[in-house]
N, C-alpha and C positions, 0 to 999 in steps of 0.2 A: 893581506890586511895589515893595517898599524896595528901599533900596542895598543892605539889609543881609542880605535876602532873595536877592536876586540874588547877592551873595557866599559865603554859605552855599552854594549850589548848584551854583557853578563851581568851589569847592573841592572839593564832594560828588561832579558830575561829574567829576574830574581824579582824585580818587583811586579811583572806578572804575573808570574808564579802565585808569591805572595798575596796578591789581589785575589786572584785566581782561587786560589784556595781558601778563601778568609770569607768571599761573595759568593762565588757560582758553587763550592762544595757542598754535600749537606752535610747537617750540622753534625757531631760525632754522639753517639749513643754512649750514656750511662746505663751501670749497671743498676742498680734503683734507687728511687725517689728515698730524700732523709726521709723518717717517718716523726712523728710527733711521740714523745714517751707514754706510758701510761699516766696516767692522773688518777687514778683509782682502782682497785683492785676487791673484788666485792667474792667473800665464801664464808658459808657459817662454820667450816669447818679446816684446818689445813694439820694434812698427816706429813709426819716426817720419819725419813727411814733411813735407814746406815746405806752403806754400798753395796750391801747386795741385797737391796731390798728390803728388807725387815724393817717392821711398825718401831719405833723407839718414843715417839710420842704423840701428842695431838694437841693442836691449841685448838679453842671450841669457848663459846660461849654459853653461859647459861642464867636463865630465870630463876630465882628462887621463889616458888608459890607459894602463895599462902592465902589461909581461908578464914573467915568468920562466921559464928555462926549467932543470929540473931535471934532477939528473945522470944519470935514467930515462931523459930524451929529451923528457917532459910538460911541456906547457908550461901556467902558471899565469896567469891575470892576480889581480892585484895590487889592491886597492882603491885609485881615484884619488882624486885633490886635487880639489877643483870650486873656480870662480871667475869672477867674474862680467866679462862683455866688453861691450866697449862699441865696435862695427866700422862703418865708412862705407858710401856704399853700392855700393863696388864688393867688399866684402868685409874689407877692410883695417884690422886692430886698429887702435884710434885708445886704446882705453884699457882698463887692466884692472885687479881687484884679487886677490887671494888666489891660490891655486897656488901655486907653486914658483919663481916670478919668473924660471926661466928657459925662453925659449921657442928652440924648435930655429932653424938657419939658416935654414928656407925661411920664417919667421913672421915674417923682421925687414924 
């Protein structure tokens, strides 16, 4: 065969190939679908702990209740303040925000 023969037919093979492989192949398998992030993350409570497990603290929300009691003798409670805490882990406020910033004698 020519050179030129031979050329012809390695470009003719390549682009079957090619074709070959792009149409009649199926398609190649990924290993999984992207996912979409979270957009919300919902818990009344989340513990946090050193490396080898141990409680170091807690952030947690809470209601401060509160009552009235009316000149019937009924006593009402009141819609509370909420505000978010941030406590060690023998239970001990270490941080907080919102409320009424004052907290009674046995909290301090």
């Amino acid at each position: 065969m020519s050179t030129r023969l031979t050329t012809a037919l390695a470009l003719a093979a390549g682009l079957a190939g090619g074709l070959g492989s792009r149409f009649i192949a199926p398609p190649t398998a990924h290993a999984q679908a992207q996912q979409q992030p979270t957009r919300e993350i919902r818990a009344q409570s989340v513990v946090l702990v050193d490396a080898s497990n141990e409680v170091i603290g807690k952030f947690t929300s809470e209601t401060q209740q509160r009552f009235m009691t009316l000149p019937n003798g009924q006593t009402v409670r009141i819609p509370g303040i909420s505000r978010i805490l941030l406590r060690d882990a023998t239970g001990r406020e270490i941080w907080s925000a919102g409320g009424s910033g004052i907290r009674p004698a046995t909290e301090r």
